[in-house]
N, C-alpha and C positions, 0 to 999 in steps of 0.2 A: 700836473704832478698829483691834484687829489685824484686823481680818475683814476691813475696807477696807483695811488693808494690803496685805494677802495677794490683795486680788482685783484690785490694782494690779498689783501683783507679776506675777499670772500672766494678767494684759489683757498684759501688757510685752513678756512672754517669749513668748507666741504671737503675738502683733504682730509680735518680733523673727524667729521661726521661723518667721513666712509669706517676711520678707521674703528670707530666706534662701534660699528655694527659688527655682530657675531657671525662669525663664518667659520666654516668646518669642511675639511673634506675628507670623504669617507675610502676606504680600500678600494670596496665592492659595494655596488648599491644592489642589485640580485647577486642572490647565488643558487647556483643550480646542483640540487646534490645526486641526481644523476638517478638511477636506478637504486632502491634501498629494499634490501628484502625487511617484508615486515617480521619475522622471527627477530631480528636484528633489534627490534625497539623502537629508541630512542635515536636520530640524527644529529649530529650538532654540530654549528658552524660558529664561527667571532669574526662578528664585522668590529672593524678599527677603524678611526678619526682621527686627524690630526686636530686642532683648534689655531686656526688659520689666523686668528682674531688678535687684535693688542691685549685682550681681558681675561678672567678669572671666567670660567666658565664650570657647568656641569650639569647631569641628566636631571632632567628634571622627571621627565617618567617615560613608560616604553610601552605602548599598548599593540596589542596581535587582534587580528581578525576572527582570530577562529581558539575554543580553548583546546586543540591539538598541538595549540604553538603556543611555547613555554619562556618567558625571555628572565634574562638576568643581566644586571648590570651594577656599576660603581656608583655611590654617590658622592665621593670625594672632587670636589673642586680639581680643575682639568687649566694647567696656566699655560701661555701660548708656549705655542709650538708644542702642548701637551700632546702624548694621543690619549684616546680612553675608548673602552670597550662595552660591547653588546652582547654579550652569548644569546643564542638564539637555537632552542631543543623542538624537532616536530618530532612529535608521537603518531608511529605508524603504523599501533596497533589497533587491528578492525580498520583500518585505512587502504586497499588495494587500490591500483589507478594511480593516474596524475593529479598534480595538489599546484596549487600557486595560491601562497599566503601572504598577505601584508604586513609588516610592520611603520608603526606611526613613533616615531622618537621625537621627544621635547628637550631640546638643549638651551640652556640661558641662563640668568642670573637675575638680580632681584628688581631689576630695569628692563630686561627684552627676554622675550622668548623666540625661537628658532625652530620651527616644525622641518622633521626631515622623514623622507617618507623611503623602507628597504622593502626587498621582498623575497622569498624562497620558494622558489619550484622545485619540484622530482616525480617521480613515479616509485610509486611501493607495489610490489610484485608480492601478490599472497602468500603465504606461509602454507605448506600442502596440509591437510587437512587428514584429521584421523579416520581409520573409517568410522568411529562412534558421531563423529561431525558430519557424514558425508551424508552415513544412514542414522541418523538419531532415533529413529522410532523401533521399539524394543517390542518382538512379540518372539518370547523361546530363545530360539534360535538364531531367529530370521530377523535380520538387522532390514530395515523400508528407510527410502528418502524423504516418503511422504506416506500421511494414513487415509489422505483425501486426494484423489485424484479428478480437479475438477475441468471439461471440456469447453467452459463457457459457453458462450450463445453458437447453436443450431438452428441453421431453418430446415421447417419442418421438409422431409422426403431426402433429405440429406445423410451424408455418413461420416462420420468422423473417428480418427484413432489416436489415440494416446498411447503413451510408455509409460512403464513404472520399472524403478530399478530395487530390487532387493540385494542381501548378501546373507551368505553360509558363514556363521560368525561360530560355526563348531568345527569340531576335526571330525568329524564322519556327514559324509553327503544324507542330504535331506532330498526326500520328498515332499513335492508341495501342491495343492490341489485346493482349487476353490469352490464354492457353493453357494446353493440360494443365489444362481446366475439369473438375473429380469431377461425375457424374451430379446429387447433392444441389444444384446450385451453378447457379443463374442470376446471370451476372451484366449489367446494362443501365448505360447510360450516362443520365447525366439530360437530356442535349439530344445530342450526339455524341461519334463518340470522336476526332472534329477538333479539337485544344484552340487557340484563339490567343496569340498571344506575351505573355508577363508576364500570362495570364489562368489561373484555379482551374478546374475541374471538377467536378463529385460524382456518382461512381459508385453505382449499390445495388448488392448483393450477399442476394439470396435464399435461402436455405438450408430446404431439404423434409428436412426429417431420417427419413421416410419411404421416401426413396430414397438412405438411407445404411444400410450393410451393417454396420456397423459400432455399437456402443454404448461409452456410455463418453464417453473423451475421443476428440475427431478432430481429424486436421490435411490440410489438403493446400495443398500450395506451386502457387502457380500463375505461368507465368510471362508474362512482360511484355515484347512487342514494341514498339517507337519508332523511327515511320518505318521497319518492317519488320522492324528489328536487334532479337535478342533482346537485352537486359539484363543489367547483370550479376547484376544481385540478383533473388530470386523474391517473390511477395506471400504472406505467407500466411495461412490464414486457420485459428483453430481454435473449436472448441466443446466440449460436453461434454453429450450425450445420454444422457437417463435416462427410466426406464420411472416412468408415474404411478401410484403408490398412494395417492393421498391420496382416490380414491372405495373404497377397498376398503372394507368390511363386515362388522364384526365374525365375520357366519357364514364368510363367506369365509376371514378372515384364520385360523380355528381349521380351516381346510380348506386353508390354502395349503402349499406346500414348505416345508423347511425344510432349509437346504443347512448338512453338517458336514463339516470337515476338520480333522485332528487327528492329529501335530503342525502346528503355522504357522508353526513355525520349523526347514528342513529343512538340518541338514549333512552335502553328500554327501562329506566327509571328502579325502582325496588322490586328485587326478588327474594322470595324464602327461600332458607337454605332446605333442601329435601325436598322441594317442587320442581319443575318443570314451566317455562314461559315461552310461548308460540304467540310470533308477531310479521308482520306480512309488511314487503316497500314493495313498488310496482320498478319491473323494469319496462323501460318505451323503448320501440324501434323508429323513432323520426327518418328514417333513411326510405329508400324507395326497392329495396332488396331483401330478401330475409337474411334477420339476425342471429346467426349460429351462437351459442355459449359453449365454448370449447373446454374450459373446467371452469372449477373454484377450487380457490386456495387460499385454507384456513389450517392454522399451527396448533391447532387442539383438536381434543376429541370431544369435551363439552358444550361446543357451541359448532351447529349447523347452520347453512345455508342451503335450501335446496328449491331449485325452478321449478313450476308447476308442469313446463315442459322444454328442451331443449334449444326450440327453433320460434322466433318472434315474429310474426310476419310485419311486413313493410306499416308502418303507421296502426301496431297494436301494439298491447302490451300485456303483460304477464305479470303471476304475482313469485316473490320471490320469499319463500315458505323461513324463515328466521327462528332458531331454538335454542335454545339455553338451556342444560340439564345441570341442575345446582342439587342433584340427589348425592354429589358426592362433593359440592365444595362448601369450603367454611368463608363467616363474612368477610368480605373484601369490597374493594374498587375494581371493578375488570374495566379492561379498554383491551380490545383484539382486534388485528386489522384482516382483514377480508380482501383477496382479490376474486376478482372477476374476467376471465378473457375471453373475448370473444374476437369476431372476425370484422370487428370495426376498424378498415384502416387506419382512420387519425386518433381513436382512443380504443386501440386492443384491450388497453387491461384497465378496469373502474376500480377503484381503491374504496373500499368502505372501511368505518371509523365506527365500531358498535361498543359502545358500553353499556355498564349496572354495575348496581350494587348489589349484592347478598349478605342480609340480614337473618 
């Protein structure tokens, strides 16, 4: 008889202690709101709860994964069999594509809390675009998508072409014609360079990096006639030519150059301003090949680097001629970076680190 006491007893007490716990069930735990054009805004759904529980319940807070998702809810006490609500807003503006976003809700009271975890997916479909958005770049007439058109990396003896799209953003057709073309650089029009009014165009642009003198990075601005009138603004275009070693060959590579300089970090210490400072670092060819210097690329016009001569033979070195023309700067700190490329398969391009002061 106490056995059956006891196992009343503790049927009772776990009976009692289920019911005690906070339980909720919701509508919908996702909702899917399907395709939303973004012109449209704002989305919004209300997920619903019952409170399933014997107690006094309500939100305690509502946190979103992302700040595109906006939540609102009640905080009045929720008693059983209560429902109580989530409004739940995604902003899908600048948002095209599909989205799935989390929400985390805390439901309870001043003894338990209850994590419940919703979520909303859709896809936002973009909003069409003006043409002032499509072509933002303003020269006259002539509305551009882009003012730089850049080709990224080329290996050298290669040819690459690019598009550019313009518009006729007047009511009478324009002519259009470009200039100060670099040798590397064809450029063609796709039907002519007679554009008609509120009509697009697309230009190619050809690029023979073969007939560029230059390695590395390049730019050349070109500029742009309308209806005869040069423009205010230039096009331009750049890339960035490099030499191929991805056929090279192990025998090869244990035969190739091998370019040292050392130190890479040069301080030519104090300079007057109105003087002129010449200072000399050696470059070594360690390699068993001659060491071509294919350019140098430096971002100013007052500081030179110039080799005593182009080509290093296997285990010599050269000196590498360093200037600084401070006849037109005022005191400062300068720090200028320097490359160097050459046809060293495992380091083409040496980075120098030159500074001074002008006093």
């Amino acid at each position: 008889m106490r056995t059956l006491f006891i196992s009343l007893t503790l049927i009772l007490s776990c009976s009692l202690f289920a019911q005690d716990k906070i339980s909720v069930v919701f509508n919908e735990r996702t909702h899917d709101f399907g395709t939303i054009r973004e012109e449209n805004g704002k989305a919004v759904t209300v997920f619903t709860f019952t409170n399933t529980s014997n107690q006094v319940v309500a939100i305690k807070s509502v946190k979103t994964s992302c700040g595109c998702t906006t939540p609102s809810y009640s905080r009045e006490p929720i008693a059983p069999n209560g429902t109580g609500e989530i409004k739940v807003a995604y902003d899908a503006t600048g948002r095209s594509g599909n989205f799935s976003k989390n929400i985390t809700v805390q439901i309870g009271n001043d003894t338990e809390t209850k994590t419940e975890s919703l979520n909303i997916t859709g896809e936002v479909t973009p909003r069409p675009k003006s043409v002032q958005e499509t072509y933002p770049f303003k020269n006259g007439d002539l509305l551009m998508r882009e003012h730089i058109l850049n080709f990224g990396s080329i290996i050298k003896g290669e040819t690459a072409e690019r598009t550019a799209e313009v518009y006729n953003n007047s009511e009478k057709e324009i002519s259009l014609v470009f200039g100060n073309i670099p040798d590397f650089l064809t450029v063609d029009f796709d039907n002519s360079p007679k554009i008609a009014p509120k009509t697009k165009a697309t230009i190619k642009f050809l690029l023979n990096s073969d007939k560029s003198k230059s390695w590395g990075d390049i730019s050349a601005n070109i500029q742009i006639k309308i209806n005869g009138k040069i423009a205010d603004q230039n096009y331009s275009i750049k890339a960035k030519i490099n030499e191929d070693f991805s056929k090279i060959s192990n025998e090869d590579l244990k035969n190739a150059p091998i370019a040292v300089i050392n130190p890479k970090n040069i301080n030519l210490t104090t300079i007057k301003v109105g003087t002129k400072r010449t200072s000399k670092i050696q470059l070594t060819n360690n390699g068993k090949t001659p060491l071509l210097i294919r350019t140098i690329k430096i971002d100013t016009d007052y500081l030179t680097v110039k080799p005593a001569k182009n080509e290093v033979a296997a285990g010599k070195s050269i000196d590498l001629n360093i200037t600084v023309d401070a006849t037109k700067l005022d005191a400062f700190q300068f720090r200028k970076q320097v490359k160097i490329i050459t046809n060293d398969p495992v380091n083409s391009v040496i980075t120098l680190m030159i500074e001074w002061q002008t006093e």
